[in-house]
N, CA, C and O atoms as a GROMACS GRO file, in nm:
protein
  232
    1UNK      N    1   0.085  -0.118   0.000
    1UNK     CA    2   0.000   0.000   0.000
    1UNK      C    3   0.089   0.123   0.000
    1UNK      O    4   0.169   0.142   0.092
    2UNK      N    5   0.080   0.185  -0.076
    2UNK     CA    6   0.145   0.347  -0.116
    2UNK      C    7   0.164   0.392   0.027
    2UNK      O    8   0.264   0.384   0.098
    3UNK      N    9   0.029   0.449   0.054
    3UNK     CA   10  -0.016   0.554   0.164
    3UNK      C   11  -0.208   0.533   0.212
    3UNK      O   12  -0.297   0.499   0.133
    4UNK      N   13  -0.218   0.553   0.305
    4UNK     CA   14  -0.344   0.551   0.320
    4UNK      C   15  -0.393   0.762   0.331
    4UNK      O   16  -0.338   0.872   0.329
    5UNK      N   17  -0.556   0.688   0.342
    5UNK     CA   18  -0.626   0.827   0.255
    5UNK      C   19  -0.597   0.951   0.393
    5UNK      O   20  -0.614   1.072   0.403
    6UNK      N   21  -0.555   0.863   0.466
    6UNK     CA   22  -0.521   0.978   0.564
    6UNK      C   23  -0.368   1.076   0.564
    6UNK      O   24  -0.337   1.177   0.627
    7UNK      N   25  -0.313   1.014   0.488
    7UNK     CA   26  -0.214   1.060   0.452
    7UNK      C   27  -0.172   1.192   0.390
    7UNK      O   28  -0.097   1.282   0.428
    8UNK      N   29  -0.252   1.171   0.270
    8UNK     CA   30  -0.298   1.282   0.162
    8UNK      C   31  -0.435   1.409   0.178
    8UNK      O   32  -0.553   1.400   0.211
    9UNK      N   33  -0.376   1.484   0.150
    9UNK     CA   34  -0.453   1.620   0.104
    9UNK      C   35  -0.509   1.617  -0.045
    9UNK      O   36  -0.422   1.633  -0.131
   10UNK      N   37  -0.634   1.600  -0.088
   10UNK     CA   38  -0.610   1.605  -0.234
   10UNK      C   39  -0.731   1.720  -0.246
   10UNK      O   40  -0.832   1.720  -0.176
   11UNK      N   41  -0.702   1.815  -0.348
   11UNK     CA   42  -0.780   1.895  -0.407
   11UNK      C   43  -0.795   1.950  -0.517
   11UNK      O   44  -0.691   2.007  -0.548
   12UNK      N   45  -0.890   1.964  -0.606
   12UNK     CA   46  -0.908   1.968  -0.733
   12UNK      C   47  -0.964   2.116  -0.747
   12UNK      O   48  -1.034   2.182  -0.670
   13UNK      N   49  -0.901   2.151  -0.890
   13UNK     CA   50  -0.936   2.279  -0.930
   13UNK      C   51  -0.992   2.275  -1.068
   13UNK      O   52  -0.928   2.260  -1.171
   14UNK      N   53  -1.133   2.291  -1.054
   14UNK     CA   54  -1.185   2.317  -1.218
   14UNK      C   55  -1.115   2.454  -1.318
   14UNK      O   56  -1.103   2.567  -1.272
   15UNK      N   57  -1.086   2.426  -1.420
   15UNK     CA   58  -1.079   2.508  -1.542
   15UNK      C   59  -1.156   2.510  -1.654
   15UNK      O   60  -1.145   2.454  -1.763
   16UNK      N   61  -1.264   2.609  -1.596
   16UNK     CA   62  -1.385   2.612  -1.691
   16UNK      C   63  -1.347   2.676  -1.761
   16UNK      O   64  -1.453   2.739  -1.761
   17UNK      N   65  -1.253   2.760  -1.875
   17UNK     CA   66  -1.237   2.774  -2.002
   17UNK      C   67  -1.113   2.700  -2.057
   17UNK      O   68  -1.037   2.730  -2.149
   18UNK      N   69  -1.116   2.622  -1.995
   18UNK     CA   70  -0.971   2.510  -2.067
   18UNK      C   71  -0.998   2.386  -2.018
   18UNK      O   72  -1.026   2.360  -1.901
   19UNK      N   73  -0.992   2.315  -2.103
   19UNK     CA   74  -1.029   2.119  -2.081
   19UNK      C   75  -0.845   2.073  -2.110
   19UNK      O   76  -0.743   2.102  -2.172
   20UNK      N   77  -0.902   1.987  -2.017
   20UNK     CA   78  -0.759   1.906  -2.034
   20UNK      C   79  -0.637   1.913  -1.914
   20UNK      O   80  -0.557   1.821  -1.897
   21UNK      N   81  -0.638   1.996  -1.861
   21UNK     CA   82  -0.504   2.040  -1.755
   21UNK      C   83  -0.562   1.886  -1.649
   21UNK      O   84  -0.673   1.859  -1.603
   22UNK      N   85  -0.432   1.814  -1.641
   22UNK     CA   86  -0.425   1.746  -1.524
   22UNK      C   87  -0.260   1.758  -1.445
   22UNK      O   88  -0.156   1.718  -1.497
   23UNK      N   89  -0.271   1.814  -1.333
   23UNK     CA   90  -0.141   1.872  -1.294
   23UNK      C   91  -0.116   1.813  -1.132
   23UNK      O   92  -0.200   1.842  -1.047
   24UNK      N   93  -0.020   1.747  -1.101
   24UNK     CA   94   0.002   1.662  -0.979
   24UNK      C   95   0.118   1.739  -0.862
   24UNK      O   96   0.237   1.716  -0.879
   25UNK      N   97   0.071   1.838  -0.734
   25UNK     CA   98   0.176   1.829  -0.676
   25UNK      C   99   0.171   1.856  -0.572
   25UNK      O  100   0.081   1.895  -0.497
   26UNK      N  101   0.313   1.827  -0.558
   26UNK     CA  102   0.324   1.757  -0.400
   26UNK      C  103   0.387   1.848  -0.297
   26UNK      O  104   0.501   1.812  -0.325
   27UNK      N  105   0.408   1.944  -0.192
   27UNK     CA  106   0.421   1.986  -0.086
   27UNK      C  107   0.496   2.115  -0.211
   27UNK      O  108   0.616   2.141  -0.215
   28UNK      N  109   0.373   2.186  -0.317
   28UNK     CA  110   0.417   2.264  -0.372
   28UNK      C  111   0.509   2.216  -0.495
   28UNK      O  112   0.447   2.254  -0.594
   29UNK      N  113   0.601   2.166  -0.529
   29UNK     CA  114   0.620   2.076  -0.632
   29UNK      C  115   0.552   2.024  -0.741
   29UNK      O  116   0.489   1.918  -0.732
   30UNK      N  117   0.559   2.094  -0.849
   30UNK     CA  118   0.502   2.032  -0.987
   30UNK      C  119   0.544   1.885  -0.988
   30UNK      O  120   0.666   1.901  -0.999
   31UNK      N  121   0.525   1.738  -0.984
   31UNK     CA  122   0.575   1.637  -1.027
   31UNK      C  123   0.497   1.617  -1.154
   31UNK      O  124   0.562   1.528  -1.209
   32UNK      N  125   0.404   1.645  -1.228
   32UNK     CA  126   0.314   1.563  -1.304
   32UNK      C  127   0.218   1.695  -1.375
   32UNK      O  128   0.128   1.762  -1.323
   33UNK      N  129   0.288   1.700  -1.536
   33UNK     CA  130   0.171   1.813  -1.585
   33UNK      C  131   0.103   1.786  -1.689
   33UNK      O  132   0.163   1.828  -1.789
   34UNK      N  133   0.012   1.741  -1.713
   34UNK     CA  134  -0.051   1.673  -1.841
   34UNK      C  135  -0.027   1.818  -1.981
   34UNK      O  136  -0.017   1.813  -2.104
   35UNK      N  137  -0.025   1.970  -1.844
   35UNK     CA  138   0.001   2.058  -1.979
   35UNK      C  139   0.147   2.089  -2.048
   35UNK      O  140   0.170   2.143  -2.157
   36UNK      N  141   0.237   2.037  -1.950
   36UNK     CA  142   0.344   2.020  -1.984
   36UNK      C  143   0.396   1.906  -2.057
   36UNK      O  144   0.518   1.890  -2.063
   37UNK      N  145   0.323   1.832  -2.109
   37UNK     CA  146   0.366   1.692  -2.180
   37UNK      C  147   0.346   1.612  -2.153
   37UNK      O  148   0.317   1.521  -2.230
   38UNK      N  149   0.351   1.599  -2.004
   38UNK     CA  150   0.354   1.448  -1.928
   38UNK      C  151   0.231   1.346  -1.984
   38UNK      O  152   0.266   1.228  -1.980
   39UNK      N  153   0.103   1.367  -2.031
   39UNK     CA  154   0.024   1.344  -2.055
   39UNK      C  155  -0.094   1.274  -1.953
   39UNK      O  156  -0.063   1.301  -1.836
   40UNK      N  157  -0.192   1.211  -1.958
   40UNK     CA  158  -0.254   1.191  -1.848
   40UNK      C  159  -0.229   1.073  -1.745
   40UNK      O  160  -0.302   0.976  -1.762
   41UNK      N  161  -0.162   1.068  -1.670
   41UNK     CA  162  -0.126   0.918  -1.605
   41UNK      C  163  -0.218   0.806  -1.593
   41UNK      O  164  -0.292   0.773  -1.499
   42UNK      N  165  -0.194   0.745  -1.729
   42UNK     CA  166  -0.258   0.610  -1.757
   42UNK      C  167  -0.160   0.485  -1.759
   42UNK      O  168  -0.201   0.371  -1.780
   43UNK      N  169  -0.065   0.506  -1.741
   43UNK     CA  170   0.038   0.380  -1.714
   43UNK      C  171   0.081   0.405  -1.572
   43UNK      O  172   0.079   0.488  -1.481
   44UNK      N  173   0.136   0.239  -1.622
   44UNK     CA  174   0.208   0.268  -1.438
   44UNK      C  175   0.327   0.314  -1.445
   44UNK      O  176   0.369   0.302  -1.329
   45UNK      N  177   0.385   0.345  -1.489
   45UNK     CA  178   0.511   0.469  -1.530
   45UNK      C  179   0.494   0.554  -1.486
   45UNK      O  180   0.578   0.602  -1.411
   46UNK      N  181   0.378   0.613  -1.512
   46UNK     CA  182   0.367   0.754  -1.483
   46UNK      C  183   0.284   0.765  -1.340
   46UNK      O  184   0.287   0.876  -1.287
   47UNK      N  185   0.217   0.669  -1.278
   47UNK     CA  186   0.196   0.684  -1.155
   47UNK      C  187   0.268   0.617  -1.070
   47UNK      O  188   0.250   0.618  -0.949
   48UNK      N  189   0.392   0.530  -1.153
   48UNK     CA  190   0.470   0.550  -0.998
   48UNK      C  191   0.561   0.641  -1.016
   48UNK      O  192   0.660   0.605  -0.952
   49UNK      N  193   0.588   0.776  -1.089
   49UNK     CA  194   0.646   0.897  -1.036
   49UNK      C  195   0.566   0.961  -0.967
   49UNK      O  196   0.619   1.042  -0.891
   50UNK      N  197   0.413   0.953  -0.964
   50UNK     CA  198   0.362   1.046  -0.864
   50UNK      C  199   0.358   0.973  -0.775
   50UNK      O  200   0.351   1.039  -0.672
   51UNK      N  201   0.359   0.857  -0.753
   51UNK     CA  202   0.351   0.746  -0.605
   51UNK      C  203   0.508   0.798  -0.516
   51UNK      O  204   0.520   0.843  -0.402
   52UNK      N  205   0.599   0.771  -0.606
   52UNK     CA  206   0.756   0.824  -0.566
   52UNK      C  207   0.778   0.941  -0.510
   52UNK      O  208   0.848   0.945  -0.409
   53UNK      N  209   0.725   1.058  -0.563
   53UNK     CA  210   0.727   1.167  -0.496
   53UNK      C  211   0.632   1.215  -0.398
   53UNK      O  212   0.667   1.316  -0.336
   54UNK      N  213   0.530   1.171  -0.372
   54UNK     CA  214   0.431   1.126  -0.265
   54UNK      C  215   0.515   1.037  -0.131
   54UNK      O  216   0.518   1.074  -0.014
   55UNK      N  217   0.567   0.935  -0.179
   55UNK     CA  218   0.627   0.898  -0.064
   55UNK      C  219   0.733   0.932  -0.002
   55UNK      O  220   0.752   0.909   0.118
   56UNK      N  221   0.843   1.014  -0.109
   56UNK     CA  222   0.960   1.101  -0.071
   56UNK      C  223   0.945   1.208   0.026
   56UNK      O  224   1.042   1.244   0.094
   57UNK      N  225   0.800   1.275   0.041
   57UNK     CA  226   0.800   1.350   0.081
   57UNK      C  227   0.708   1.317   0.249
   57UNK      O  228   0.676   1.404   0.330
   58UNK      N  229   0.695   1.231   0.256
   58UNK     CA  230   0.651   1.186   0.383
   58UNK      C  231   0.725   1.211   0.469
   58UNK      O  232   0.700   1.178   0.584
   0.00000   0.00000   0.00000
């Protein structure tokens, strides 16, 4: 198990004139920008860099 839900803070920000932004970070830290390239974390590649830096920062 990564982390449990007590662990994490998570909060989401709508962008009602732009579709698409999915942006991941962690104690201020960009790790993860779907607008920067990264694209949307659908592999496990790409969520275990946000799992990695999630737990680095514990």
């Amino acid at each position: 198990k990564a982390c449990s839900n007590t662990d994490l803070d998570i909060t989401g920000e709508a962008t009602p004139t732009v579709t698409g932004f999915f942006e991941v970070t962690v104690n201020g830290k960009l790790v993860h920008s779907k607008k920067n390239g990264d694209e949307f974390p659908d592999t496990k590649e790409k969520m275990d860099k946000i799992v990695k830096a999630i737990q680095a920062a514990k």
